[in-house]
C-alpha positions as CSV (number, residue, x, y, z in Angstrom):
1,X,0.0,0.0,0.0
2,X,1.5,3.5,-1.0
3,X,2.3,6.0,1.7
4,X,1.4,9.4,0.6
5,X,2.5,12.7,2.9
6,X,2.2,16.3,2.1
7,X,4.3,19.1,1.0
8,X,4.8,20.5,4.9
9,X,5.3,17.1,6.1
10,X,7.8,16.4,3.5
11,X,9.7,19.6,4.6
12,X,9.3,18.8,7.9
13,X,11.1,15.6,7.3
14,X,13.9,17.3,5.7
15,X,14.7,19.8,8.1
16,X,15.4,16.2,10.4
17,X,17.2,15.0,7.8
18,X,19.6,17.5,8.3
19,X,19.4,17.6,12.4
20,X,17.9,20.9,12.6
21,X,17.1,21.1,16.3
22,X,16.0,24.9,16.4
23,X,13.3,26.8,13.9
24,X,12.6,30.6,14.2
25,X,8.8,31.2,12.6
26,X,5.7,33.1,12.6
27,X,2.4,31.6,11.6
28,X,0.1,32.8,8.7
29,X,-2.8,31.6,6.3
30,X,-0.8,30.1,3.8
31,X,2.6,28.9,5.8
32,X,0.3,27.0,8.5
33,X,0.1,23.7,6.3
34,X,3.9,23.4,7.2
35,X,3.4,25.0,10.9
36,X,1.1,22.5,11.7
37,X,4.2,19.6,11.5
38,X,5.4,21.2,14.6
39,X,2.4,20.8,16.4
40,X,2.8,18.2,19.4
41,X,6.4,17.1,18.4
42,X,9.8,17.5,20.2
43,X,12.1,16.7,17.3
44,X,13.0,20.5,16.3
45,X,12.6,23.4,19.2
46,X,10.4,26.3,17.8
47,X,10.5,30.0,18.9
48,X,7.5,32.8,18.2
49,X,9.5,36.3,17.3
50,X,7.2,39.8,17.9
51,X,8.2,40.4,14.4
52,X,9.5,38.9,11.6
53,X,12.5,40.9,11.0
54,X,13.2,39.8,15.3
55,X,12.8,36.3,14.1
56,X,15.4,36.9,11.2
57,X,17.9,38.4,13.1
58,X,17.3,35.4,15.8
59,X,18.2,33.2,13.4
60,X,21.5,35.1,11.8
61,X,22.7,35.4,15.7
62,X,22.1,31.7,16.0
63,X,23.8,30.8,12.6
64,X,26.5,33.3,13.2
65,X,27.8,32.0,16.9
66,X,27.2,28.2,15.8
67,X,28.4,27.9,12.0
68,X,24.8,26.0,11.6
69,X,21.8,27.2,9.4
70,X,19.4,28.8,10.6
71,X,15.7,28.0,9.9
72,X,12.7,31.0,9.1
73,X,9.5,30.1,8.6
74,X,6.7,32.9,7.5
75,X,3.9,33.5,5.5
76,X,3.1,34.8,2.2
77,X,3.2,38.8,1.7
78,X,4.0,41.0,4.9
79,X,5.2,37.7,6.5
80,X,8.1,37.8,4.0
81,X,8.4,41.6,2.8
82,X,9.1,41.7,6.7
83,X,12.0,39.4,6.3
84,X,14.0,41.5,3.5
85,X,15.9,43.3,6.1
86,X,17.3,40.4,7.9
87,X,17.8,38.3,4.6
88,X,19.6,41.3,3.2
89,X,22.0,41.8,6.5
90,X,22.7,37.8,6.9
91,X,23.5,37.5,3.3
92,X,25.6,40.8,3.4
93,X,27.7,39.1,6.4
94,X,27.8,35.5,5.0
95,X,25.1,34.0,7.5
96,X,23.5,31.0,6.2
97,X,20.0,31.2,6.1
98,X,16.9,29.0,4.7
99,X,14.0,31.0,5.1
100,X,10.3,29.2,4.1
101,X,8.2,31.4,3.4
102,X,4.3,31.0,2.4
103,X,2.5,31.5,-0.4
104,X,-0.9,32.2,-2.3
105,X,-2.0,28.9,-4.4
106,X,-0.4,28.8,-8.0
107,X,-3.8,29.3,-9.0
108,X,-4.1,32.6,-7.4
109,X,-0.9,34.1,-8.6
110,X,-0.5,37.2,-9.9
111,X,-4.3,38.4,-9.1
112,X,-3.0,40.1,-6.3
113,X,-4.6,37.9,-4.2
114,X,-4.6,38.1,0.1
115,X,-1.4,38.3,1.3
116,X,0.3,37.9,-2.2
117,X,3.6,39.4,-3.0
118,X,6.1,38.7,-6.1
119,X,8.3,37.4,-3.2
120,X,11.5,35.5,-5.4
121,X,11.5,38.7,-7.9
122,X,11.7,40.9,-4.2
123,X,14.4,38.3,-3.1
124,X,16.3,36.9,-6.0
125,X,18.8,40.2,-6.7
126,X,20.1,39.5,-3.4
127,X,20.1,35.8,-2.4
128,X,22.1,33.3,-3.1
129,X,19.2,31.4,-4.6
130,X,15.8,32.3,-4.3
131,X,13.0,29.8,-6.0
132,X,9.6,29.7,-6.0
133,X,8.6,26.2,-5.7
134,X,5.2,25.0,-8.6
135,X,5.7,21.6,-8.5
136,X,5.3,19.0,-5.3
137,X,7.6,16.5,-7.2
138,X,10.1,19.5,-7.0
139,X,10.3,20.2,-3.1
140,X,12.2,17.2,-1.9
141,X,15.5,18.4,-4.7
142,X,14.8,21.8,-3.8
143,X,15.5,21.6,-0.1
144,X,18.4,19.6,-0.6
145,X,19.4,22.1,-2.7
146,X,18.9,25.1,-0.4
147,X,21.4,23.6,2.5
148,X,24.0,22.6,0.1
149,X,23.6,26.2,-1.4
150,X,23.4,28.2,1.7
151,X,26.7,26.7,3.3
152,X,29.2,25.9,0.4
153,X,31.3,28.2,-0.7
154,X,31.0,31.4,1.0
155,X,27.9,31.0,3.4
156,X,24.5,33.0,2.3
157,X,20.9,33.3,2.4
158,X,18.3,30.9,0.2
159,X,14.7,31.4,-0.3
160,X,11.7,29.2,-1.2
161,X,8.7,30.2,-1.8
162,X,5.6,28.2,-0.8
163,X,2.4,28.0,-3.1
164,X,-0.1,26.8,0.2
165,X,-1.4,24.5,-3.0
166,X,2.1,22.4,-2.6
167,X,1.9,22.6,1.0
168,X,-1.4,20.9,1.2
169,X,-0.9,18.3,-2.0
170,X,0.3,15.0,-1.5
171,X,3.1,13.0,-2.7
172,X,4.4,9.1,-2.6
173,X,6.9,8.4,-0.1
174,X,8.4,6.2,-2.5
175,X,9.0,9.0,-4.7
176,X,10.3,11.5,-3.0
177,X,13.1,8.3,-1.6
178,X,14.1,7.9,-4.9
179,X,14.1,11.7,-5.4
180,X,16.3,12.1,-2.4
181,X,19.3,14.0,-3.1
182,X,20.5,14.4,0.3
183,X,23.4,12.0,0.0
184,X,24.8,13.1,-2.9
185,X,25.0,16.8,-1.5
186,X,25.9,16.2,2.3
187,X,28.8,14.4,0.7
188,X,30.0,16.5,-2.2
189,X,33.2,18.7,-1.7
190,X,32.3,22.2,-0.2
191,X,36.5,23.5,0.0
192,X,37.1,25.4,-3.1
193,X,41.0,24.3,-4.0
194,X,42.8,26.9,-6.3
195,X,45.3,24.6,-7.7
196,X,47.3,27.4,-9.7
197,X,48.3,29.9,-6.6
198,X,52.2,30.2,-6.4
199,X,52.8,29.6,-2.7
200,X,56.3,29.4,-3.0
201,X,56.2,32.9,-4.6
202,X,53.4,34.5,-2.2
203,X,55.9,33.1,0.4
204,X,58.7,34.5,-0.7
205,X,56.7,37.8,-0.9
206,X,55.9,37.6,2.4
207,X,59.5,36.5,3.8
208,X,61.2,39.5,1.8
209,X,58.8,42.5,3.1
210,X,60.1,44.9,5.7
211,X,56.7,45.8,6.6
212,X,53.9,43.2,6.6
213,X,50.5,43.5,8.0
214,X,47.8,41.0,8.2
215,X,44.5,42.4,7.5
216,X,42.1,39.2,9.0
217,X,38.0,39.4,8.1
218,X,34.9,37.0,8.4
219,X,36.2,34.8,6.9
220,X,39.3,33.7,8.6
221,X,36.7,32.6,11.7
222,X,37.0,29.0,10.9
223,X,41.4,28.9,10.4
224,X,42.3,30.1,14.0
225,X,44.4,27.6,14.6
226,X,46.2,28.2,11.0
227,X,46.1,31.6,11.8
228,X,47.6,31.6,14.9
229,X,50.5,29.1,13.6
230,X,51.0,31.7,11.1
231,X,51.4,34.5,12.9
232,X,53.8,32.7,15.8
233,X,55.7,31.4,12.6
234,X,55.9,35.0,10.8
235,X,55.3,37.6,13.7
236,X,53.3,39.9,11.5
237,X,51.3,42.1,13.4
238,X,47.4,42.1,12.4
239,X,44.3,44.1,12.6
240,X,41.0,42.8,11.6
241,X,37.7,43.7,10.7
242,X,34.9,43.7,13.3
243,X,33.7,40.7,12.4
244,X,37.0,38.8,13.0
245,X,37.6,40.4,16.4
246,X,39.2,38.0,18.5
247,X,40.3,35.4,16.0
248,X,43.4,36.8,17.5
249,X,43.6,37.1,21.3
250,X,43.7,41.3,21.3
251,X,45.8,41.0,24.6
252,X,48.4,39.9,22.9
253,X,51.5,42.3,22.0
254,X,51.0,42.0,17.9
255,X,47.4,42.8,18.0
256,X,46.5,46.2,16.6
257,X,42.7,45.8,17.2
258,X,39.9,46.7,14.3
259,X,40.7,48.8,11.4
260,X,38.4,51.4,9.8
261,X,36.4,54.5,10.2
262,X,36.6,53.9,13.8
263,X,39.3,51.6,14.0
264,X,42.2,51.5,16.4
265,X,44.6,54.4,15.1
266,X,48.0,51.8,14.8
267,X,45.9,49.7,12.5
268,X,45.0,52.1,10.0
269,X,48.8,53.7,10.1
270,X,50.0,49.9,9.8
271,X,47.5,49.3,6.2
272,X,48.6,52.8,4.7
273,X,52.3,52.5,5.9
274,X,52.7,48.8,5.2
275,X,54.8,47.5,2.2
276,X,53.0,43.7,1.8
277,X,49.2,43.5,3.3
278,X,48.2,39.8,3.5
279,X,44.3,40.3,3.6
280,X,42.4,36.6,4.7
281,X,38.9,36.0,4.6
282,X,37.4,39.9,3.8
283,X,36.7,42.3,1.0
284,X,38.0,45.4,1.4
285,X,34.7,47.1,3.0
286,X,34.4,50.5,2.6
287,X,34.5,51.2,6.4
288,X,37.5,49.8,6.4
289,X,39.2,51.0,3.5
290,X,38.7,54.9,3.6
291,X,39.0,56.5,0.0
292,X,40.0,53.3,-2.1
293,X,42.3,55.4,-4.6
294,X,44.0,56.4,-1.1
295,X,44.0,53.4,0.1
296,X,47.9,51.4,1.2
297,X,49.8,53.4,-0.8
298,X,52.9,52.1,0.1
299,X,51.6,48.2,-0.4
300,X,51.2,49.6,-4.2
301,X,54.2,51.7,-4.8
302,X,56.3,48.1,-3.3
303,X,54.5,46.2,-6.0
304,X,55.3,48.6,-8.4
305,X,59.0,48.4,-7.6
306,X,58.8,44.3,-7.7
307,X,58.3,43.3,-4.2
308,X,55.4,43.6,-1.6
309,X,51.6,44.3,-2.6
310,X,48.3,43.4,-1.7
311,X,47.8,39.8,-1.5
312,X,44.1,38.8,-1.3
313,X,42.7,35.4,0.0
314,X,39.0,34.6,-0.1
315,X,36.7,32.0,-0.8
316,X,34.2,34.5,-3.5
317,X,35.4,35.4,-6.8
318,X,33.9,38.5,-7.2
319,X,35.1,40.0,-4.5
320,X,38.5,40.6,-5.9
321,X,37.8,44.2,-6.3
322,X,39.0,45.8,-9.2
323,X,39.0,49.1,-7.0
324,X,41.1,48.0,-4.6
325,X,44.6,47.0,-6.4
326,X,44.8,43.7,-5.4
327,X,48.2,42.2,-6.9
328,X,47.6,38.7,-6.1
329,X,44.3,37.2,-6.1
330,X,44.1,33.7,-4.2
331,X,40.7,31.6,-4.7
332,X,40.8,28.9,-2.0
333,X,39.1,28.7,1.7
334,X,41.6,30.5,4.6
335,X,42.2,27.2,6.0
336,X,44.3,25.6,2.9
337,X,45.6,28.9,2.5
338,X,47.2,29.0,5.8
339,X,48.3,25.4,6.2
340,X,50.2,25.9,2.6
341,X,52.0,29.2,3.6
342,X,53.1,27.9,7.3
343,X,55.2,25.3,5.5
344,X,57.0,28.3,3.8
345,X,56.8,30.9,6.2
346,X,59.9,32.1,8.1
347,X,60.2,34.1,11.1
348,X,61.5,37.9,10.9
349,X,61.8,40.4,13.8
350,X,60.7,43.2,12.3
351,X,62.0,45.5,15.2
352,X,61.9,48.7,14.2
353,X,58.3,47.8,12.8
354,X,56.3,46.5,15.5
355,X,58.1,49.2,17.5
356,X,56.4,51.9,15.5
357,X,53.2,50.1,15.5
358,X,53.2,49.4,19.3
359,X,54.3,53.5,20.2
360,X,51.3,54.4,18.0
361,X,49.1,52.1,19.9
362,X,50.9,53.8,23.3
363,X,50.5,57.5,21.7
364,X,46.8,56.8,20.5
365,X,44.4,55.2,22.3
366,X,41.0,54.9,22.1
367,X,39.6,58.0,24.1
368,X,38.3,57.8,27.5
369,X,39.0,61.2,29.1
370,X,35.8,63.4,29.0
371,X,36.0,65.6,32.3
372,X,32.5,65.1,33.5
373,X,31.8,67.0,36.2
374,X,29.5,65.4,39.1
375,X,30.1,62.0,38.8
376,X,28.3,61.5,35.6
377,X,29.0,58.2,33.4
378,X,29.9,58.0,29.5
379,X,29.6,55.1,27.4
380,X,33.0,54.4,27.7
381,X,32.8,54.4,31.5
382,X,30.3,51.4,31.4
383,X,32.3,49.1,28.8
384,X,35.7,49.5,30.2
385,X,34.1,48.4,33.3
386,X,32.3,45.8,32.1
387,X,35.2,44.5,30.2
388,X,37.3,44.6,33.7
389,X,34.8,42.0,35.6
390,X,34.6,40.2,32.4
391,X,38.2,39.3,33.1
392,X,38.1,39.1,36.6
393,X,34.8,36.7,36.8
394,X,36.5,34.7,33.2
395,X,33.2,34.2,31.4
396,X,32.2,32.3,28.5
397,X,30.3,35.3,26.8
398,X,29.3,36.2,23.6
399,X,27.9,40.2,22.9
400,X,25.6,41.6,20.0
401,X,24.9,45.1,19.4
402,X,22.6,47.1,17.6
403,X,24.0,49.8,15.6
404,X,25.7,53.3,16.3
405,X,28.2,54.4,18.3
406,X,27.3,52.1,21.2
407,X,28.2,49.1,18.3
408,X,31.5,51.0,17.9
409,X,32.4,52.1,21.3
410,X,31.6,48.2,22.3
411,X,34.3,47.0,19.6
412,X,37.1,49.3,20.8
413,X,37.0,49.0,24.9
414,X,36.0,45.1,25.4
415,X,39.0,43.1,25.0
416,X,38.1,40.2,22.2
417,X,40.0,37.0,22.9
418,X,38.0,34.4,20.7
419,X,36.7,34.2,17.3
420,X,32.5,34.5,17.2
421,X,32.3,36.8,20.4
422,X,31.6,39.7,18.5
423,X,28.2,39.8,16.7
424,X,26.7,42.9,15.1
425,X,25.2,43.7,11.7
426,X,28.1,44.7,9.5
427,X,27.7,45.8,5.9
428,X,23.6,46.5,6.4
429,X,24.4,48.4,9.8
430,X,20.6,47.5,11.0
431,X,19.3,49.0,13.8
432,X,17.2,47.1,16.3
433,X,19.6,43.8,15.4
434,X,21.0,43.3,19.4
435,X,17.9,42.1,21.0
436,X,16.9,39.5,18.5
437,X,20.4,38.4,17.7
438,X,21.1,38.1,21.6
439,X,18.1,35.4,21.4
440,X,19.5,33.3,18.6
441,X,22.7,33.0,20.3
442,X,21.3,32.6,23.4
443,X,19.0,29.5,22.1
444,X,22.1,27.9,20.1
445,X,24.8,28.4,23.1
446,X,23.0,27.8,26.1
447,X,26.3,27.4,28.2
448,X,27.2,30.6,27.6
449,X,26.4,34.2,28.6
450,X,24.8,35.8,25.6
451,X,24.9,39.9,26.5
452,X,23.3,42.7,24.7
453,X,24.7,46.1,24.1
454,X,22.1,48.3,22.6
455,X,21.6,51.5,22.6
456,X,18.2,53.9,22.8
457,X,17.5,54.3,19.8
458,X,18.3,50.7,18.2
459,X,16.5,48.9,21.1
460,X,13.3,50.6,20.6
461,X,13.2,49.1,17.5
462,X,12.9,45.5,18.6
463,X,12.2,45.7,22.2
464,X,9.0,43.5,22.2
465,X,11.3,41.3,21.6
466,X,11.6,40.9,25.5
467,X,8.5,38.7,25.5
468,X,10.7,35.9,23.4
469,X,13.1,35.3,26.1
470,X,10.1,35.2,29.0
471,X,7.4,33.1,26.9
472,X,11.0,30.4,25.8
473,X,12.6,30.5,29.0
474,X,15.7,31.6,27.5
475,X,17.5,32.4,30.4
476,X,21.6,33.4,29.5
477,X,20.8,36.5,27.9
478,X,21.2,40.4,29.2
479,X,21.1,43.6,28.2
480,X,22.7,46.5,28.4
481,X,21.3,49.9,27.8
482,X,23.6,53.0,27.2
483,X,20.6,55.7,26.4
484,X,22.2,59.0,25.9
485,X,18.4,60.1,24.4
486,X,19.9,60.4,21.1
487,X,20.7,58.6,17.6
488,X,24.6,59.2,18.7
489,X,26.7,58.6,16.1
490,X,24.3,60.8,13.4
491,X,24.1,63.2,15.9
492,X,28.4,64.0,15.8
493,X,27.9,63.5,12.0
494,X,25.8,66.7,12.1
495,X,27.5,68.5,14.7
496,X,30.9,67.8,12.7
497,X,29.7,67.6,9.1
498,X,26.6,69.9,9.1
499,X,26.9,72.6,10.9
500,X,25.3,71.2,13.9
501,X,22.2,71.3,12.5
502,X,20.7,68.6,15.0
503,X,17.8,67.5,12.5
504,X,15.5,64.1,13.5
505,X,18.0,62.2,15.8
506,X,16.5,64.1,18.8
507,X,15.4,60.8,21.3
508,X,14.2,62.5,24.7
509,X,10.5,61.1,24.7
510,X,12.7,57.9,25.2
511,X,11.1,55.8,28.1
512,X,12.2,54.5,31.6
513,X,13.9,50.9,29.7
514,X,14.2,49.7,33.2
515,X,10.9,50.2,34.3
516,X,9.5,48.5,30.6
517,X,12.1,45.6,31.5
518,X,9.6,45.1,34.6
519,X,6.6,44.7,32.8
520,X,8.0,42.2,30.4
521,X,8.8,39.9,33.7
522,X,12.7,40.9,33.5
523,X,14.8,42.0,36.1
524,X,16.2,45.3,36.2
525,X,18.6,48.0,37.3
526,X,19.5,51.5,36.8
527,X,22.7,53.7,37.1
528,X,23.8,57.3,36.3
529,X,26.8,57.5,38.2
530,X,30.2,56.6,38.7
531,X,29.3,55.8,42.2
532,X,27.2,53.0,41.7
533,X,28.7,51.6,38.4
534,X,31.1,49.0,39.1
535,X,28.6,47.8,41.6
536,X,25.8,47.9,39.2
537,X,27.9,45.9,36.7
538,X,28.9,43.1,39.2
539,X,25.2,42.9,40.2
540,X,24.4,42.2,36.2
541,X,27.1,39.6,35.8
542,X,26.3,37.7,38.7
543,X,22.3,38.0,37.7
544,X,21.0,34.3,37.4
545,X,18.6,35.0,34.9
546,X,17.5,37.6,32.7
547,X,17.8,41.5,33.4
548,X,18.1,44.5,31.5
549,X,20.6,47.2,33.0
550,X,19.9,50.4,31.9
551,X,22.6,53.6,32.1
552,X,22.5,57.0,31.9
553,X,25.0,58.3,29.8
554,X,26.6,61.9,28.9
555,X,26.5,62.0,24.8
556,X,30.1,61.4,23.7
557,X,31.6,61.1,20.1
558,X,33.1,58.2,18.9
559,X,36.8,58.7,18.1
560,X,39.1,57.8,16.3
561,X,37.0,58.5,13.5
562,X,37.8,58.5,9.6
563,X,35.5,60.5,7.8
564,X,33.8,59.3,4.6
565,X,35.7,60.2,1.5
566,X,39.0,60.7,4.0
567,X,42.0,58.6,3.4
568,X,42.6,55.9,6.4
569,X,45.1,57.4,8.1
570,X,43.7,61.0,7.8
571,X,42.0,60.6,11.4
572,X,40.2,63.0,13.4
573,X,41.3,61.7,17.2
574,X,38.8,64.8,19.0
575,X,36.5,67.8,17.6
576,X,39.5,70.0,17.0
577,X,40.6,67.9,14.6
578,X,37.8,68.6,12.2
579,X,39.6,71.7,10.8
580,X,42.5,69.7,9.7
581,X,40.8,67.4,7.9
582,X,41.3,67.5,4.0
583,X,38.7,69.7,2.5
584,X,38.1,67.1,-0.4
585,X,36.0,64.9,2.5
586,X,32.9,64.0,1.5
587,X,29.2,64.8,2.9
588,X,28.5,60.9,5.3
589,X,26.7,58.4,3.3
């Protein structure tokens, strides 16, 4: 007797198939044929967002801090028009995502029926693959497809869409075993091997420079063993991006911190003084670059008189700019890279070097010194705290952010010692990303301490998102609230770039966050002064469950700060600066 199953189940089984334990979803009218396999099961852990976009970002936090997918389900229109943010920032940062979204009946299409949108024409320009699914006999190759998609190569986002018709219709077992593709792509070969790169020549490139600097992004994550061979091999000093932070211990001596418009000061000296920049994993960002026809002069001019350059490894093909001058090009993951050149790789002092670079870290540090008079707290005051009884109290923490200057100020005063530690939306820059991305790491690391740095402005944009962690029990995650009552970091843009014209980042009506923390069954505290920080902090760390801190903070700018259009090492370090800076700067964008 044939066994017949539908669409949802048929995805359902799938997602076991490839051991999903944990699914972020909301329901809908046409996604609930496949939200109804969850019902009464306790194979795969489910979680009810506020919001879709909450449930996206849940899911990129999650994939992010545990290299696995992560899992959305919504429904057909708003459902997945609210999802375009979140798909658009994982795919931006190379998070794999599947997201499932519903759909009106292939009958119905295109008669802009209830909750119809043109979803894979919204999705496919930025997706790794988006496919709207018209055929049951289809679904079984398609899935398969989408995890083998979404994690080979460099990771990104995959969409299918849903027609509730396919959802509902039925389908031989039989057939969709002998459909089964899952085999063949669970085994196939994800590391891309670049068989013509010259290692003995990259090597030699390398050995011969006076002045080498790693330049270490996303993408190195996965290598730190290789990288950390490397550098103990080489002793190259290296920077990263912010999304590498801590794939080198930033305690240790050859660690210049992040690079970039806010960036430690050493690190952008070392990428536009260095003769031979070995850049792993990343590509060239323009927050870290500055002005790209600025950008590592000397690198250039080296190549130009036969030694040194820019030499380039990542995994994506098409992110060998062509406006950044890279002179060598390497196609392979970080990890073969690595393991290659530490065969080759020989050890140079590089004294007088790393002697610059370390004075310049001495001479220029991130700036703390604001004056204040009665006792008030800055941002900075909170964060260097925090990172002190992080140390003392050695936990096993990871931190989002939303985005602004609390995202930046976070990066430059905690001290990042491992790799996936660090995790904040990057190339998008979405606001509102903390809270939500807090809970996905919080569901797929459980042992650890999952806390939240947000800011006013960026936490009111997902704040509902309290409810997730009360109605899930998810019980390792804080937050921290540094509301200064503005949208800081526009706010020093105007002041420094327009006149102080302070126009719509004004955030006074702000409420009590502590007092809302209450109401959604949190705990909570509040500070304004140094009197009662460090006690406030310990209190926070040594919380058993959830609570929300929230702390009153003088507005400060962010500084070091490279101003858009500005090359990288043409810094403003404080406000006086700004009438030094080149007059070619231009406007923020």
């Amino acid at each position: 007797m044939n066994k017949t199953i539908t669409g949802g189940q048929l995805i359902f089984n799938k997602l076991l198939q490839y051991k999903v334990q944990d699914a972020f979803l909301y329901s809908g009218g046409a996604i609930m044929p496949l939200i109804d396999k969850f019902y009464n099961q306790n194979k795969i852990n489910y979680y009810i967002h506020t919001h879709e976009q909450n449930l996206g970002h849940a899911a990129t936090g999650y994939a992010r801090s545990t290299g696995k997918v992560g899992i959305c389900i919504v429904t057909s229109g708003p459902g997945l028009t609210n999802m375009v943010t979140p798909m658009l920032d994982a795919q931006n940062d190379s998070t794999p995502l599947i997201i499932f979204s519903g759909q009106v009946p292939l009958s119905a299409i295109g008669t802009n029926a209830f909750q119809e949108a043109p979803s894979t024409n919204i999705t496919k320009p930025f997706t790794k693959m988006s496919k709207l699914c018209t055929s049951i006999n289809d679904l079984s190759y398609i899935v398969d497809h989408a995890f083998y998609i979404a994690r080979t190569g460099k990771p990104g986002v995959v969409h299918i869409d849903l027609p509730k018709c396919i959802l509902s219709s039925q389908i031989d077992i039989n057939t969709v075993n002998n459909q089964d593709k899952y085999h063949y792509f669970i085994n196939t070969k994800k590391n891309i091997i670049d068989s013509n790169i010259n290692y003995d020549k990259i090597s030699d490139l390398i050995n011969n420079s006076k002045k080498p600097v790693i330049y270490a992004g996303q993408g190195v994550n996965n290598s730190i063993n290789e990288l950390n061979t490397f550098i103990q091999k080489s002793n190259i000093p290296i920077t990263t991006t912010i999304h590498a932070m801590g794939s080198y211990d930033e305690q240790k001596p050859l660690s210049l911190k992040f690079v970039g418009m806010h960036g430690n000061y050493a690190a952008n000296k070392a990428i536009q003084e260095s003769d031979c920049i070995i850049a792993l994993g990343s590509r060239f960002d323009d927050r870290t670059t500055g002005n790209l026809y600025k950008y590592a002069p000397k690198a250039i001019e080296a190549y130009d008189k036969g030694s040194g350059g820019i030499i380039q490894c990542n995994i994506k093909t098409n992110e060998h700019p062509s406006s950044i001058p890279v002179h060598y090009s390497v196609n392979t993951d970080c990890k073969i890279f690595l393991t290659e050149l530490n065969k080759k790789i020989k050890y140079n002092d590089y004294t007088s070097w790393i002697t610059y670079l370390n004075n310049l870290k001495i001479k220029h540090p991130f700036q703390t010194n604001f004056n204040l008079p009665n006792n008030k707290i800055t941002s900075q005051d909170v964060l260097i705290e925090l990172n002190k009884q992080l140390k003392n109290k050695n936990i096993d923490y990871i931190i989002t952010t939303g985005v602004g200057n609390h995202q930046m100020f976070t990066a430059q005063f905690i001290e990042w010692k491992k790799p996936k530690t660090f995790i904040s939306s990057g190339s998008l820059g979405v606001m509102g990303f903390g809270l939500p991305a807090a809970i996905g790491c919080g569901i797929g690391n459980p042992s650890k301490q999952i806390i939240n740095i947000d800011g006013d402005g960026s936490f009111l944009m997902t704040m509902p998102d309290m409810k997730t962690l009360k109605q899930h029990n998810i019980n390792n995650v804080k937050i921290i609230i540094l509301n200064n009552n503005t949208l800081g970091m526009v706010d020093i843009w105007e002041n420094l770039f327009f006149d102080g014209r302070i126009t719509a980042t004004d955030n006074k009506h702000a409420p009590d966050f502590y007092k809302i923390a209450k109401n959604f069954g949190l705990k909570s505290s509040y500070c304004d002064s140094k009197y009662n920080l460090k006690k406030t902090i310990h209190k926070f760390l040594n919380c058993k469950t959830n609570i929300l801190a929230e702390f009153k903070v003088q507005h400060t700018p962010c500084f070091p700060l490279v101003a858009p259009g500005a090359a990288l090492d043409n810094v403003i370090m404080n406000k006086n600066d700004i009438e030094d800076i080149n007059t070619n700067v231009l406007p923020p964008s």
